[in-house]
C-alpha positions in Angstrom: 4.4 -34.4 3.9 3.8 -30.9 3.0 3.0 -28.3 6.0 0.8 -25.5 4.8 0.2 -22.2 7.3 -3.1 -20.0 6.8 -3.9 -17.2 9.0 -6.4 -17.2 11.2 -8.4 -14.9 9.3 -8.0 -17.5 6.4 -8.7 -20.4 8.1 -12.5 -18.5 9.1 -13.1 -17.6 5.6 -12.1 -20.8 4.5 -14.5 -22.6 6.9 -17.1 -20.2 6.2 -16.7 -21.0 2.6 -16.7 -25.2 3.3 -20.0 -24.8 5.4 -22.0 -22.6 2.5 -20.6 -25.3 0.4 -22.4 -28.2 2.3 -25.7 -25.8 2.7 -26.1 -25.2 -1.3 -25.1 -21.3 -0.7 -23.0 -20.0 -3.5 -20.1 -17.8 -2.8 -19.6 -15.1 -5.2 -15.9 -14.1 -5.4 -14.3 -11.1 -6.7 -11.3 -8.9 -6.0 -8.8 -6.8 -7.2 -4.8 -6.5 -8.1 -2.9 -3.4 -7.2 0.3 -1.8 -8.6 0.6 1.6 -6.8 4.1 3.3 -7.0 5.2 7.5 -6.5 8.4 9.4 -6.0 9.7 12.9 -5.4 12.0 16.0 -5.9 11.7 18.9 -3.4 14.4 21.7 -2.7 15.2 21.2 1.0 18.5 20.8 1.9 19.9 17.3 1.6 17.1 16.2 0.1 17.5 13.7 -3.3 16.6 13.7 -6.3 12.8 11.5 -8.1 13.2 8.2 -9.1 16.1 7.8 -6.0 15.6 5.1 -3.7 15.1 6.9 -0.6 12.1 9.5 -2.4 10.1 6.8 -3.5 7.6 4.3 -1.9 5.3 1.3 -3.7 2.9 -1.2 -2.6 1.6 -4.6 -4.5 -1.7 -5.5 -3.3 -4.4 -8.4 -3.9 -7.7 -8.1 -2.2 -9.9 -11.2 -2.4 -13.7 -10.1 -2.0 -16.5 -13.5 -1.3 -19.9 -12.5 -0.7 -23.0 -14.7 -0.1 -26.4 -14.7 -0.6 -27.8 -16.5 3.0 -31.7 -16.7 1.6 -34.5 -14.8 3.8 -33.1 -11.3 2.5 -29.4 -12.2 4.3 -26.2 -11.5 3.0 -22.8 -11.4 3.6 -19.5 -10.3 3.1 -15.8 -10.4 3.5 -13.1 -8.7 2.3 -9.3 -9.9 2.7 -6.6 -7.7 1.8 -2.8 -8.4 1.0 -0.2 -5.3 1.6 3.4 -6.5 0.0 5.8 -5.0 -2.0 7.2 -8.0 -4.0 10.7 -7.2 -3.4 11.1 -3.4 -5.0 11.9 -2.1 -1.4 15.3 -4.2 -2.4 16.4 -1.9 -4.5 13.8 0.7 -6.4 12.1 2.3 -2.6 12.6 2.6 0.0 8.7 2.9 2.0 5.5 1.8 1.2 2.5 4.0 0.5 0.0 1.8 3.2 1.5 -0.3 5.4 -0.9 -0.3 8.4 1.6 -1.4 10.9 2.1 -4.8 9.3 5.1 -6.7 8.5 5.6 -6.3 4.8 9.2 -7.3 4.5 9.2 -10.5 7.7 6.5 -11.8 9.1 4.0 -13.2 5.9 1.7 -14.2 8.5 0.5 -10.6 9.3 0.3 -9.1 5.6 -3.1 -10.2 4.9 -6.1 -7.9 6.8 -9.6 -8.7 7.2 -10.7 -5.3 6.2 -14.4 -6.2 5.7 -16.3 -9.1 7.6 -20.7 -8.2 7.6 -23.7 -9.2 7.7 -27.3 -7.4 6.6 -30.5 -8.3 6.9 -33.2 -6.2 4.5 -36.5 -5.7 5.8 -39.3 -4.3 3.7 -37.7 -1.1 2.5 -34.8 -0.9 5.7 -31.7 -3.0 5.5 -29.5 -3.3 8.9 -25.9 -4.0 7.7 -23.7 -5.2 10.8 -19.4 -5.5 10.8 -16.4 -3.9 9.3 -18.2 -3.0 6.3 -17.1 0.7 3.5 -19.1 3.9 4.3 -19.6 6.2 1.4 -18.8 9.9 1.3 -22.3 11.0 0.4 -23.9 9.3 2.8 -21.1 9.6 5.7 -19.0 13.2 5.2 -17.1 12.6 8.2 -16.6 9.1 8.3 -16.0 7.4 5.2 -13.8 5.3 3.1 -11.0 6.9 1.2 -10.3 5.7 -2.3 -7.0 7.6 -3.2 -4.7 4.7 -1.7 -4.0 1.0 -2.5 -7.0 0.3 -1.2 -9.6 2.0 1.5 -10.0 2.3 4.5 -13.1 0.3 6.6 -15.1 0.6 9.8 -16.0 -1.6 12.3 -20.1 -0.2 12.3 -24.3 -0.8 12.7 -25.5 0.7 9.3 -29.5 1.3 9.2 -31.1 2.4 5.8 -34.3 3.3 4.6 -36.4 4.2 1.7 -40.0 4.4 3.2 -40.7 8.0 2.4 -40.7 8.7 -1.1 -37.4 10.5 -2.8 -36.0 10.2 0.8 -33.2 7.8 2.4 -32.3 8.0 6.1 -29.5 6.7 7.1 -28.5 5.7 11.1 -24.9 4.3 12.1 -23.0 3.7 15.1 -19.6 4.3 14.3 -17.3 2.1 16.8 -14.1 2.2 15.3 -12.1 2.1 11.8 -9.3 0.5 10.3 -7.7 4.0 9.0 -5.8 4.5 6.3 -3.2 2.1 7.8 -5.6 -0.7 8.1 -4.3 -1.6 11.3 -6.0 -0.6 14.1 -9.7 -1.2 14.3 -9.7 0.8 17.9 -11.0 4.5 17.2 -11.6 6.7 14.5 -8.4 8.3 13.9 -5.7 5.3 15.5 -2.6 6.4 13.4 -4.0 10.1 11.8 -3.7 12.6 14.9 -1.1 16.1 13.5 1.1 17.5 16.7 -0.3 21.0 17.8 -4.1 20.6 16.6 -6.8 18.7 18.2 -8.5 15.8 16.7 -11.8 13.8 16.7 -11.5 10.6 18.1 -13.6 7.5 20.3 -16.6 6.3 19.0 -19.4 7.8 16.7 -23.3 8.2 16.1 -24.7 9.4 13.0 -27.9 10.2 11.0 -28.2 11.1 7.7 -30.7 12.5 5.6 -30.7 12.6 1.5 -33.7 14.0 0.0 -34.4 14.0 -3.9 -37.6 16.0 -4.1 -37.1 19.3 -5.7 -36.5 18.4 -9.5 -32.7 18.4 -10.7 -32.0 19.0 -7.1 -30.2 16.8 -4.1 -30.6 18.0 -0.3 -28.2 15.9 2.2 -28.0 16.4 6.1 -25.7 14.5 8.8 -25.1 14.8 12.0 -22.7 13.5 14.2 -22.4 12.7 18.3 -19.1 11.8 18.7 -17.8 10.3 22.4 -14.7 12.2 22.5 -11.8 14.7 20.9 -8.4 14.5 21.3 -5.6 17.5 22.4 -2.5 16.0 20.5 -0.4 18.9 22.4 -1.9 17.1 25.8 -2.7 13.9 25.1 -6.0 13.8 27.4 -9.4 12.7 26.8 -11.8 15.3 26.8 -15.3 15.8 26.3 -17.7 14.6 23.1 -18.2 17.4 20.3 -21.6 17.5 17.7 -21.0 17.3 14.2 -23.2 18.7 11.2 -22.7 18.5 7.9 -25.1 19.4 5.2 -24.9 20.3 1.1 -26.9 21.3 -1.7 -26.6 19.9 -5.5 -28.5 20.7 -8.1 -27.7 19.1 -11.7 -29.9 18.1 -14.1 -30.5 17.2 -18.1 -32.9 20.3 -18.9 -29.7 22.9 -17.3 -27.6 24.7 -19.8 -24.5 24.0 -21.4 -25.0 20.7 -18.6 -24.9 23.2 -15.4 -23.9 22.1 -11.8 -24.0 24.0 -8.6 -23.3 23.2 -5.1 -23.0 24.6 -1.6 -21.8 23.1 1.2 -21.4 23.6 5.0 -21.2 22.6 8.4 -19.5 22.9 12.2 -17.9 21.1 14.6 -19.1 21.8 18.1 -17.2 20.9 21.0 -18.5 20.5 24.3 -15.2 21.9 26.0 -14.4 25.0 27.1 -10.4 24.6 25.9 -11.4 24.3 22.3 -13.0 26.1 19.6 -16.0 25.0 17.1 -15.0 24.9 13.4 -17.3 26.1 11.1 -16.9 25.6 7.2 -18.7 26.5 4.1 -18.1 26.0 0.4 -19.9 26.8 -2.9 -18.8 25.3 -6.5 -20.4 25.5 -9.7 -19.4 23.2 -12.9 -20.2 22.9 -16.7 -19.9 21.1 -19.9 -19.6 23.7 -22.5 -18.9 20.4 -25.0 -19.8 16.9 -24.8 -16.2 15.8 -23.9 -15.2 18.3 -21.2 -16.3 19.3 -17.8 -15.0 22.8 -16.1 -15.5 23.4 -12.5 -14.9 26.4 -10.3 -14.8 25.6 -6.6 -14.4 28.0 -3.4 -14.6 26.8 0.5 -13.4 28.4 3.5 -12.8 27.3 7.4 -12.3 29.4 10.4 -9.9 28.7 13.0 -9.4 30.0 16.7 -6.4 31.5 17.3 -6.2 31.2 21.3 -7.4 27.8 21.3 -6.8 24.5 19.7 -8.6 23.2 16.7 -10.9 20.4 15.1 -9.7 20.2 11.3 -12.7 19.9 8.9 -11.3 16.1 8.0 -12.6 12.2 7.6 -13.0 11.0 11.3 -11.7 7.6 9.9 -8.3 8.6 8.4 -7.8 12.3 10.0 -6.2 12.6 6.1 -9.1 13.9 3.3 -11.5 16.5 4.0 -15.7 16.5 2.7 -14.7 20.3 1.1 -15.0 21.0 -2.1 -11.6 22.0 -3.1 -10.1 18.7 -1.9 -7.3 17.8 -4.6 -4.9 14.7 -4.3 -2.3 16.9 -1.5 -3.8 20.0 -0.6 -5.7 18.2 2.6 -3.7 20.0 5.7 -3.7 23.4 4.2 -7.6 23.6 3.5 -9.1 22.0 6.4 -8.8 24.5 9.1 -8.2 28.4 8.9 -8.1 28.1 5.3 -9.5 30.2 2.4 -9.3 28.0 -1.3 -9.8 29.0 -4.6 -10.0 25.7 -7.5 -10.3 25.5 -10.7 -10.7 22.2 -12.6 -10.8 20.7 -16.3 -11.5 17.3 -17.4 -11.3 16.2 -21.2 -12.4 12.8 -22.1 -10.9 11.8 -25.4 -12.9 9.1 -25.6 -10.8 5.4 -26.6 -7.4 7.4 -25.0 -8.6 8.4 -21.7 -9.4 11.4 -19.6 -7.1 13.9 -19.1 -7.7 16.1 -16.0 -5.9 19.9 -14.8 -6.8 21.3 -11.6 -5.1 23.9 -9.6 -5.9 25.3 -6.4 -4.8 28.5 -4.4 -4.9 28.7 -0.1 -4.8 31.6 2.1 -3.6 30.7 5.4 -4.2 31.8 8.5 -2.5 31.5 12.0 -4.2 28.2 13.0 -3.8 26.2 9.4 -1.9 22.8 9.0 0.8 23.7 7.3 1.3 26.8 10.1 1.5 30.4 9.9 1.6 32.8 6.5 2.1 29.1 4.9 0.1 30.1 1.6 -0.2 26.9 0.1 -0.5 26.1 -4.1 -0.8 22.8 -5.9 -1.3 21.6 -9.2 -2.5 18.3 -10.6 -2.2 16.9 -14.1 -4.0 13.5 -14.1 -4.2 10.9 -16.6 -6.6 7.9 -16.6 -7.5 5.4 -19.1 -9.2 1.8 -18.7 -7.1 -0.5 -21.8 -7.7 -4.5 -21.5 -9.6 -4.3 -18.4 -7.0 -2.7 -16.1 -7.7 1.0 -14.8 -4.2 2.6 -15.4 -4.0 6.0 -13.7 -0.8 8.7 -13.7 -0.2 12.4 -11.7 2.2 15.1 -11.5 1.6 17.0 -8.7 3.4 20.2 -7.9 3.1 21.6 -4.3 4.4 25.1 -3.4 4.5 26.5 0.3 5.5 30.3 1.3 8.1 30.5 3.2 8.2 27.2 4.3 11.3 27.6 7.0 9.2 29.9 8.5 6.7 30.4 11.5 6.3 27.0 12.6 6.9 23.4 10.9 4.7 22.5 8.1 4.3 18.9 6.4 7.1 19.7 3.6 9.8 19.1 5.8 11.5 23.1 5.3 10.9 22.5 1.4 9.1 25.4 -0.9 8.4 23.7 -3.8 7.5 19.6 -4.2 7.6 17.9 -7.6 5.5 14.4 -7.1 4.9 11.4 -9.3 2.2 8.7 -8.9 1.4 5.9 -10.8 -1.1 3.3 -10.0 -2.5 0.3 -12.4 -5.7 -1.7 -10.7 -7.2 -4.6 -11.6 -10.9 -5.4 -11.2 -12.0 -9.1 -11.2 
């Protein structure tokens, strides 16, 4: 007799699946297949060389998507998601690039997560969405799901959304918790994310949102946030709640020049403690397609930063990695979100049949309270190549990261190097 062993979020999926069966619900299953793999050369001391074993870090990953139609204007839908390597940490890596606490290498009955699990119910023009469910950045500046990893990050959440008034949506959500970038831990907002020395957002979440599409060629978004608590990393106490607002401007349209784009964003985080200072942030970009086949954009943000008290980083509540700002590139995360001046410049040519090909280089002026520490003057530059060939989305990037005097004034997140040289490659699989 064969024994077969499912997980236990398996086993509710598969019964799920048995009872639509038996109902005459279809399931509608999709998914997707991951490759992700990137490596590194820097100049600290000790330190080896790309392509080594102990620079480099890879991930295989399936997720398995089955979503139902319920009848009476119900859905739902789950999401399972499978975190292995297949072996390369034996001899090409030595780390993974998500993990999330489980057991990639042992234990095969933790590797799978059930990273989305909902149901909604649409009324008239409002539909109520209810479980571990993606939140989009647009919608959700502060608390949203991250697509730069193997896969994204989810929250546990009560999503409200509505179309009544014309050209409008407004968005409601109770926040309760997120999976984070790790997928492990659907406890708070930032589990795994919190940087020693700065204070971070943390507990539980309201939010309201509201997108408005009135003025022609132009888009008007506002959020705020209650949040239940922040956290001082240096002391590791609860304190009180903060407010959160977030707002930006885009305007874009067919009858605009040379295809013009402008935007302007802003927005603070207010804490209700004495101890800790408000953030505030602001940033303005404009781009343009002076051809059919390339885009140029010129983008310019800037965050303020106490230098007597501790910090809130201008950063996802749901990772405590990627920032809402402009000038967010695939590294520069730590060194713009909090006492921060950056200057970015950015090219995209599509070729058409051979992909896109994609330059963009930004410049940071750091100040006492910033990430990466004190007088760490951050660069980095991205060359990006992405092309879709036989259905699978290939994607490529060399990244080079350069820190002033890195050994200097405090740690920063290049571990004493100056100058990083990074590789990532990445081939997904929609099905």
């Amino acid at each position: 007799m064969k024994k077969t062993m499912v997980s236990l979020a398996a086993a509710s999926l598969i019964a799920t699946t048995a009872m639509a069966a038996d109902k005459g619900i279809d399931i509608v299953t999709t998914g997707q297949a991951v490759i992700y793999y990137e490596t590194h050369d820097d100049d600290a001391k000790g330190s080896e060389d790309m392509f080594h074993k102990d620079t480099s870090s890879a991930n295989v990953g399936l997720q398995l998507n089955l979503d139902a139609d319920l009848k009476n204007n119900f859905t739902f839908g789950s999401q399972l998601s499978y975190l292995g390597t297949a072996g390369l940490e034996k001899n090409l890596v030595t780390g993974v690039k998500q993990d999330g606490g489980l057991s990639l290498r042992n234990d095969t009955t933790s590797q799978i997560a059930l990273t989305q699990i909902f149901i909604a119910k649409k009324i008239g023009n409002t539909t109520v969405k209810i479980g571990r469910q993606e939140l989009p950045k647009s919608l959700s500046p502060f608390a949203y799901s991250e697509g730069w990893n193997v896969f994204k990050n989810t929250f546990d959440a009560v999503l409200v959304v509505n179309t009544d008034i014309p050209d409008t949506t407004l968005v409601g959500a109770y926040v309760s918790g997120g999976t984070g970038m790790d997928l492990s831990t659907t406890s708070d907002l930032t589990p795994k994310a919190n940087v020693p020395g700065v204070t971070t957002v943390d507990g539980t979440a309201y939010m309201a949102t509201v997108q408005n599409k009135s003025i022609p060629m132009t888009t008007v978004t506002a959020t705020y946030y209650r949040v239940a608590k922040i956290q001082n990393t240096v002391v590791p106490v609860a304190l009180e709640g903060a407010d959160a607002l977030w707002g930006d401007i885009d305007v874009a349209g067919k009858d605009l020049p040379m295809g013009l784009k402008f935007g302007v964003q802003g927005g603070t985080i207010m804490t209700d403690s004495s101890l800790l200072a408000d953030t505030t942030a602001y940033g303005v970009r404009v781009g343009m397609a002076p051809i059919e086949a390339l885009t140029l954009c010129a983008a310019f943000t800037s965050v303020d930063g106490s230098n007597n008290k501790a910090n809130v980083a201008i950063k996802n509540f749901g990772t405590g990695i990627k920032s809402p700002l402009y000038t967010q590139m695939i590294y520069n995360q730590d060194a713009i979100s909090l006492d921060s001046d950056t200057f970015m410049l950015k090219a995209a040519y599509n070729t058409g049949d051979y992909g896109t090909v994609t330059l963009q280089g930004a410049m940071t002026k750091s100040g006492k309270s910033n990430l990466m520490g004190y007088k760490k003057d951050y660069n980095e530059l991205d060359l990006i190549y992405s092309i879709k060939a036989a259905g699978v989305q290939y994607f490529a990037a060399y990244i080079y990261r350069n820190v002033d005097k890195a050994d200097m004034y405090g740690p920063s997140n290049m571990g004493g190097a100056e100058d990083d040289h990074r590789l990532r490659v990445w081939a997904r699989y929609n099905f």
